[in-house]
MOPAC internal coordinates of N, CA, C and O (Angstrom, degrees):
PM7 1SCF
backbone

  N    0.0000 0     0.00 0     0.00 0    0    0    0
  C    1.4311 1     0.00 0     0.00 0    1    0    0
  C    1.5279 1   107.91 1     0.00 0    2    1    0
  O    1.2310 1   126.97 1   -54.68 1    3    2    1
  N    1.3153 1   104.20 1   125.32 1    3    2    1
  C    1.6128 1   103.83 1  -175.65 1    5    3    2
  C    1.9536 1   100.57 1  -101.13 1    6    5    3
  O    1.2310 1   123.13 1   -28.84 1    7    6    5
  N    1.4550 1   111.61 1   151.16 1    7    6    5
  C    1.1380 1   126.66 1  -155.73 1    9    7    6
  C    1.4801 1   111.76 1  -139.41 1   10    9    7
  O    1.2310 1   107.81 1   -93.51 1   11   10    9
  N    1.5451 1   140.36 1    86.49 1   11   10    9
  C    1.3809 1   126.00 1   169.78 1   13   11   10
  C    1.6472 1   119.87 1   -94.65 1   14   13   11
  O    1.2310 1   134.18 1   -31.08 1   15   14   13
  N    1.2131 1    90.19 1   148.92 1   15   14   13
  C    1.5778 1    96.96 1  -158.86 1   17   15   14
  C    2.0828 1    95.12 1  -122.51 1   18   17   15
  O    1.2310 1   112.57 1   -17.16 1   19   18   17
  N    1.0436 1   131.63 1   162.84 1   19   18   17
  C    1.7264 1   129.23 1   170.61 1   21   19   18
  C    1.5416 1    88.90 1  -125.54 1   22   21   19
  O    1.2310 1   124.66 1   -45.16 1   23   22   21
  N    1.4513 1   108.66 1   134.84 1   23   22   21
  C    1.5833 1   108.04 1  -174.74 1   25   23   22
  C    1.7118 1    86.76 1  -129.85 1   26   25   23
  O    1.2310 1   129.18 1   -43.61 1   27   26   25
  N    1.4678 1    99.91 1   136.39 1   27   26   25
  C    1.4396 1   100.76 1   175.91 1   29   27   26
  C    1.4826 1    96.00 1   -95.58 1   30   29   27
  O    1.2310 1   127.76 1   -21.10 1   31   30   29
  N    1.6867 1   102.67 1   158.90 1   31   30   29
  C    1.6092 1   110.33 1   172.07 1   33   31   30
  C    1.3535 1   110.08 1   120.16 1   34   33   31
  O    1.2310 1   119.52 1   142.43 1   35   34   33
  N    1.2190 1   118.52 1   -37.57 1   35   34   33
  C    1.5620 1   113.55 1  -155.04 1   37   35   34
  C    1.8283 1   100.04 1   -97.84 1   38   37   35
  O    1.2310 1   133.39 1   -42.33 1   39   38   37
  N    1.2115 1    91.72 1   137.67 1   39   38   37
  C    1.7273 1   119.57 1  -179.17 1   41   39   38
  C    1.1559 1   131.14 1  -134.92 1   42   41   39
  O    1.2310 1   124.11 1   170.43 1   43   42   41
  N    1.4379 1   109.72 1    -9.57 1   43   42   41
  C    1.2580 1   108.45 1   166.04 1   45   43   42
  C    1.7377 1   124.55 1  -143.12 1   46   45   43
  O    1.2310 1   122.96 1    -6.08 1   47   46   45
  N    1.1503 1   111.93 1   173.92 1   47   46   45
  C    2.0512 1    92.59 1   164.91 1   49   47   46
  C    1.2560 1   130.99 1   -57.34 1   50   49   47
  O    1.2310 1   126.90 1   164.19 1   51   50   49
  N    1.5367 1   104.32 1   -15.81 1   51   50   49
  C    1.5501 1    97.84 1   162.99 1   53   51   50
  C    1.8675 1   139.17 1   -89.57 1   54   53   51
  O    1.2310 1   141.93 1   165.64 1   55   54   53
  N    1.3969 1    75.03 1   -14.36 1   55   54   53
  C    1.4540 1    96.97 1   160.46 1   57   55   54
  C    1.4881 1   127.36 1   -74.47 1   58   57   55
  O    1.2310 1   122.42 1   148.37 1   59   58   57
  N    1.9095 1   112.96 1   -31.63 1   59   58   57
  C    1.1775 1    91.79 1  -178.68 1   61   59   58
  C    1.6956 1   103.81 1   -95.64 1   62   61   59
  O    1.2310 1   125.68 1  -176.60 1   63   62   61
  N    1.2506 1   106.69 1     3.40 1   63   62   61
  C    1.5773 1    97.59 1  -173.57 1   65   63   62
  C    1.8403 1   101.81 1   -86.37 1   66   65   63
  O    1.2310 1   125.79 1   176.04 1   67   66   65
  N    1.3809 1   106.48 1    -3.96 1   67   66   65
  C    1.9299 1    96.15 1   174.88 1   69   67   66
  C    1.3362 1   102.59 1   -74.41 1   70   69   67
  O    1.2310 1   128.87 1   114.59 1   71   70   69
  N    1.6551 1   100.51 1   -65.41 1   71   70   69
  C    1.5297 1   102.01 1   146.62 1   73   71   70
  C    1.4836 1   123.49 1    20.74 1   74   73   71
  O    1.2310 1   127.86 1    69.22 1   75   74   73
  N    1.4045 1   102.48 1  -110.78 1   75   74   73
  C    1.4778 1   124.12 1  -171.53 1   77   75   74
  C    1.1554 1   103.52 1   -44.91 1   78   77   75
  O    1.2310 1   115.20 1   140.93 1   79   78   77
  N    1.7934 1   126.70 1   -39.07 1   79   78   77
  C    1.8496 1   122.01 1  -149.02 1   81   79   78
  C    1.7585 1    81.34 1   -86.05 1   82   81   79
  O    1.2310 1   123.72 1   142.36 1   83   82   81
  N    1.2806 1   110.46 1   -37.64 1   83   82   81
  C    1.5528 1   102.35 1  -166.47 1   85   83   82
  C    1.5043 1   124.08 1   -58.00 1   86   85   83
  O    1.2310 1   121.62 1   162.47 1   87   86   85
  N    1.4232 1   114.50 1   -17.53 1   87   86   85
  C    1.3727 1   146.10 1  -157.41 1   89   87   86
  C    1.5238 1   108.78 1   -93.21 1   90   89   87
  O    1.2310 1   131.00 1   111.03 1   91   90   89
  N    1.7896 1    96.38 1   -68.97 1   91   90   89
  C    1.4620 1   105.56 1   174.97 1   93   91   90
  C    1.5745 1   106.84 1   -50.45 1   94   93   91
  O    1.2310 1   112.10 1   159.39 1   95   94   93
  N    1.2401 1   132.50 1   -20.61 1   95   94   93
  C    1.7063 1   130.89 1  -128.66 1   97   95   94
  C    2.1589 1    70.31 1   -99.87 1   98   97   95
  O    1.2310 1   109.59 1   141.62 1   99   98   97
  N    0.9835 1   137.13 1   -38.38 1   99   98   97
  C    1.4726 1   133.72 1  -164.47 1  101   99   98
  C    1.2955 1    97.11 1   -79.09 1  102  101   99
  O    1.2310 1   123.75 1   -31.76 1  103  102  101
  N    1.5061 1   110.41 1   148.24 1  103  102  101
  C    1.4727 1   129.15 1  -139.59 1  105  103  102
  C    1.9123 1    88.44 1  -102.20 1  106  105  103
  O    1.2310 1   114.20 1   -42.63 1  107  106  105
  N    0.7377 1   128.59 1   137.37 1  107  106  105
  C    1.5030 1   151.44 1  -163.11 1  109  107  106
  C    1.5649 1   141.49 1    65.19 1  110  109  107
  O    1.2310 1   135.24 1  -161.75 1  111  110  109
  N    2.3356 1    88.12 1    18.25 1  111  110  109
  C    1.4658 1    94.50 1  -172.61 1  113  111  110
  C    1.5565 1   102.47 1   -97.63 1  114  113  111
  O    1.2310 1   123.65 1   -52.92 1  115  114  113
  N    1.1650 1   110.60 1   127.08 1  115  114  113
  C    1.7761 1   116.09 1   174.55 1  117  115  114
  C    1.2553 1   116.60 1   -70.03 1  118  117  115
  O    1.2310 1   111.80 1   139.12 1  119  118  117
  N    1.1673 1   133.06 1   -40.88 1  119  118  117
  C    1.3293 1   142.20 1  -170.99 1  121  119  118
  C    1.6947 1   122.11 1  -161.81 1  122  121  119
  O    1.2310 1   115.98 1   -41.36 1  123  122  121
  N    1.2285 1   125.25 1   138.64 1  123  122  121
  C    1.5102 1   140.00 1   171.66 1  125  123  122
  C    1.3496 1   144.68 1   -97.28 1  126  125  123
  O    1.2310 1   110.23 1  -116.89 1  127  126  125
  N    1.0642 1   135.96 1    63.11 1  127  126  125
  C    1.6307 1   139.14 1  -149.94 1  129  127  126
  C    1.7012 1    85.37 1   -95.86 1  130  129  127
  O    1.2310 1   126.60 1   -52.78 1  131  130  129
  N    2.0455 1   104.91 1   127.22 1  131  130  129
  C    1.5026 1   107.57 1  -171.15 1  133  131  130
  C    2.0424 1    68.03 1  -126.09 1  134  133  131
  O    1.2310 1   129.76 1   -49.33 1  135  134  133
  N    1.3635 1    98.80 1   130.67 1  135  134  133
  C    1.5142 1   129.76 1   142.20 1  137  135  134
  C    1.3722 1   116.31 1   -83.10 1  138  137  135
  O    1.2310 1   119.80 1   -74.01 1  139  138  137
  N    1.7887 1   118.00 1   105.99 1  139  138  137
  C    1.2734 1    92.05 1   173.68 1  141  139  138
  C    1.5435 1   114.52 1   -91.93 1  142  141  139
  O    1.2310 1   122.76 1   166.35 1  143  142  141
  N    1.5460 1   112.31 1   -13.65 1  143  142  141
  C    1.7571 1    98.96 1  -170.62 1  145  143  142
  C    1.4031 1    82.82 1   -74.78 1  146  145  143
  O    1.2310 1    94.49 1   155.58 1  147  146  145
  N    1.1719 1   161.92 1   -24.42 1  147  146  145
  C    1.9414 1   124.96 1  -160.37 1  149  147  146
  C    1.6236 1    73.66 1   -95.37 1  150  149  147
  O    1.2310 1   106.04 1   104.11 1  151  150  149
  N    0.9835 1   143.52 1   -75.89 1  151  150  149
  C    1.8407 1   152.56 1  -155.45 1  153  151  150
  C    1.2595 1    97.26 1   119.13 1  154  153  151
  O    1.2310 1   127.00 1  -130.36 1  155  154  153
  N    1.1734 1   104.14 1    49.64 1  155  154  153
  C    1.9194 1    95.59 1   162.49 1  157  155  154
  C    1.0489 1   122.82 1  -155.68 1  158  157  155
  O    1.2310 1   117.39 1   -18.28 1  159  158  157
  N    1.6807 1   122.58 1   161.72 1  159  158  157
  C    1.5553 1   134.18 1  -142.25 1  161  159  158
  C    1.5681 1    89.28 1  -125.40 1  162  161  159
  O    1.2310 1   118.93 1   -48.03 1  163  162  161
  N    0.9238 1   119.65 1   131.97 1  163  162  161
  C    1.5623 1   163.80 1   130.72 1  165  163  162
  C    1.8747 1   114.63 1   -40.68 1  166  165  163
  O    1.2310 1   108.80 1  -133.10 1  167  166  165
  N    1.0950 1   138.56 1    46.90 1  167  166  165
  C    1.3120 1   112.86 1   152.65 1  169  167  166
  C    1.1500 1   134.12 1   -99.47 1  170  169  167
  O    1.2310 1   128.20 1    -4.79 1  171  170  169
  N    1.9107 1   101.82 1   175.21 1  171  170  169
  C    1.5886 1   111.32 1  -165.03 1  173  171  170
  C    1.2128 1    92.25 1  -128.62 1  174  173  171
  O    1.2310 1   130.41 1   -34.81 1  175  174  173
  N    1.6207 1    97.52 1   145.19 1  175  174  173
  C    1.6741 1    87.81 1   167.57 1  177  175  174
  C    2.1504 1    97.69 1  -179.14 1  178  177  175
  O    1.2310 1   130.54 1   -16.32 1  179  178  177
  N    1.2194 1    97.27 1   163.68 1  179  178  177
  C    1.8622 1    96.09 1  -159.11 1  181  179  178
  C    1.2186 1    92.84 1   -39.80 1  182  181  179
  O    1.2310 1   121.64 1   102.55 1  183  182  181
  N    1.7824 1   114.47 1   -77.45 1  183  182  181
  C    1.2724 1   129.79 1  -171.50 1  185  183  182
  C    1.7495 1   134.66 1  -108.48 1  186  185  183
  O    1.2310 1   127.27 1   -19.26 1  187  186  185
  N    0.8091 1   103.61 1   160.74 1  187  186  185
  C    1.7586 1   101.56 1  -164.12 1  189  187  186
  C    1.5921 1   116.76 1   -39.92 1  190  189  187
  O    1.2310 1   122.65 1   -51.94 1  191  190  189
  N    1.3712 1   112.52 1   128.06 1  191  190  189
  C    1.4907 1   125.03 1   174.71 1  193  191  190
  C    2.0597 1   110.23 1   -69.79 1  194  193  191
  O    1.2310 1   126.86 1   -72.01 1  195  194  193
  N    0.9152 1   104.41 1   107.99 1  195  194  193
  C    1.7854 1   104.34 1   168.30 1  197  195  194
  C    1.3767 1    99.61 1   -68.49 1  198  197  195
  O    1.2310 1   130.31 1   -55.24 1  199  198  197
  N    2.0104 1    97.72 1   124.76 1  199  198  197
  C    1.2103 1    95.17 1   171.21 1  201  199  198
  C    1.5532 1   132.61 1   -61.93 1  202  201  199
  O    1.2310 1   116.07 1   153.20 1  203  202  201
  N    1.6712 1   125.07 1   -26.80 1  203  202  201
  C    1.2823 1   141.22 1   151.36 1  205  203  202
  C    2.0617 1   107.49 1   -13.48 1  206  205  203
  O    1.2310 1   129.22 1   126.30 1  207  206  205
  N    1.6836 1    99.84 1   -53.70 1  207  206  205
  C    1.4566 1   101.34 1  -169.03 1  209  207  206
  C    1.4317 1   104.92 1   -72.14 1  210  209  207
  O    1.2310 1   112.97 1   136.96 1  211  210  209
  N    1.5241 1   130.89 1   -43.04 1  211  210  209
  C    1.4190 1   154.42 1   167.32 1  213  211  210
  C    1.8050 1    91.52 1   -38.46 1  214  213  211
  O    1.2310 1   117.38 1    94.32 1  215  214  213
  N    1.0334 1   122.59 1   -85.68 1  215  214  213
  C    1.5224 1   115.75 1  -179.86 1  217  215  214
  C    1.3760 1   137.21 1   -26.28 1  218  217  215
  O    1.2310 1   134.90 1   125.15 1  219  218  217
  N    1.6291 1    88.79 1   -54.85 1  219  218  217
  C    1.6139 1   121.76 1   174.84 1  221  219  218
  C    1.8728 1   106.36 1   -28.30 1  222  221  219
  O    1.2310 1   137.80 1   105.97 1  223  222  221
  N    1.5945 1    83.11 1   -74.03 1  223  222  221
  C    1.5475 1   128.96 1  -175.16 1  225  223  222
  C    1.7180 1    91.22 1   -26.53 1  226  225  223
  O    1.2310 1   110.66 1   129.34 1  227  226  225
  N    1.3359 1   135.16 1   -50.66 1  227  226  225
  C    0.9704 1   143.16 1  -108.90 1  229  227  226
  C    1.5610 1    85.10 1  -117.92 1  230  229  227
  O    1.2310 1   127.35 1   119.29 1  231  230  229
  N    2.0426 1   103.46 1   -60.71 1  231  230  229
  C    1.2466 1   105.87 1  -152.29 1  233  231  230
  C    1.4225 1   136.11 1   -25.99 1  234  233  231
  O    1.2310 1   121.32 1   143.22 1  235  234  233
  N    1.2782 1   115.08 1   -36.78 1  235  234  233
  C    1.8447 1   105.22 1  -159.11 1  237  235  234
  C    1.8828 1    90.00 1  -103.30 1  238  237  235
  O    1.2310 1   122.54 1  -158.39 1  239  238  237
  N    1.4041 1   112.74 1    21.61 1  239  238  237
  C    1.6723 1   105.05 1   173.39 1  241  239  238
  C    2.0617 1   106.66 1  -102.23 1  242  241  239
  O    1.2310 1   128.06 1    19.80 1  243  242  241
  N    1.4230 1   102.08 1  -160.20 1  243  242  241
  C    1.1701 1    87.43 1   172.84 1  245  243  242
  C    1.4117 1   112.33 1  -113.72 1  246  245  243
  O    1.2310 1   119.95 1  -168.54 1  247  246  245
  N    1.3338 1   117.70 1    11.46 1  247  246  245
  C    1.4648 1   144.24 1   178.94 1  249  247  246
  C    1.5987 1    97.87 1   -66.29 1  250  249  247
  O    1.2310 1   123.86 1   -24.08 1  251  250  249
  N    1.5594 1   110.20 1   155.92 1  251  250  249
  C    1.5500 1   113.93 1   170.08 1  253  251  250
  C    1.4323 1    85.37 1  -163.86 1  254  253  251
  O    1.2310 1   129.49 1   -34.33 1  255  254  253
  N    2.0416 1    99.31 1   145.67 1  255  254  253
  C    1.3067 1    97.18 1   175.52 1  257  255  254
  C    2.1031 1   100.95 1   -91.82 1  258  257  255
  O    1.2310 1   136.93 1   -27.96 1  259  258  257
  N    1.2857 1    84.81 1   152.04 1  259  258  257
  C    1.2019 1    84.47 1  -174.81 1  261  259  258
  C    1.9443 1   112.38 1   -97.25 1  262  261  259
  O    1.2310 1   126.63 1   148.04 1  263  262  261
  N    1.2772 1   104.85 1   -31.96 1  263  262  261
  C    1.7990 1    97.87 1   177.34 1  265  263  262
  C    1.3806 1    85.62 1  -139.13 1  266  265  263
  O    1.2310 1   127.86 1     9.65 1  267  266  265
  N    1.2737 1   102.47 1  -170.35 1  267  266  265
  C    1.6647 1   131.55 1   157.97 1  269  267  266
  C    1.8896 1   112.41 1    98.30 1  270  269  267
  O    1.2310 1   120.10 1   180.00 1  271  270  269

C-alpha cells in the first residue's frame, strides 16, 4: 500500500533523512521515499499507516505531517 503524506519543516537532507528514520522506525512501513522540493514522503507498507502513528513519529521533532 503506497501512502503520501506533505510534512512541513524540512529544508534540507538532514531534515529529510530524520524524516525517513522516523517513518521507517513505525512498525509495518517497508520503505520511505522523502521528496524534499514538493515536502513529501512516499511510504510503503502491507497495510494502511494511521495517520495518528505518522504524527506520533514526528511529535517531539520540529517536523509535522501536514495531510495524508
Amino acid at each position: 500500500m503506497k501512502r503520501e503524506v506533505l510534512v512541513e519543516g524540512m529544508k534540507c537532507e538532514g531534515c529529510a533523512n530524520t524524516v525517513q528514520e522516523r517513518f521507517e522506525a513505525i512498525e509495518g512501513v517497508e520503505s520511505v521515499a522523502i521528496d524534499l522540493v514538493n515536502k513529501k514522503a512516499v511510504l510503503e507498507s502491507q497495510s494502511d499507516i494511521d495517520k495518528d502513528k505518522l504524527v506520533s513519529a514526528l511529535s517531539d521533532t520540529k517536523y509535522s505531517v501536514i495531510n495524508g
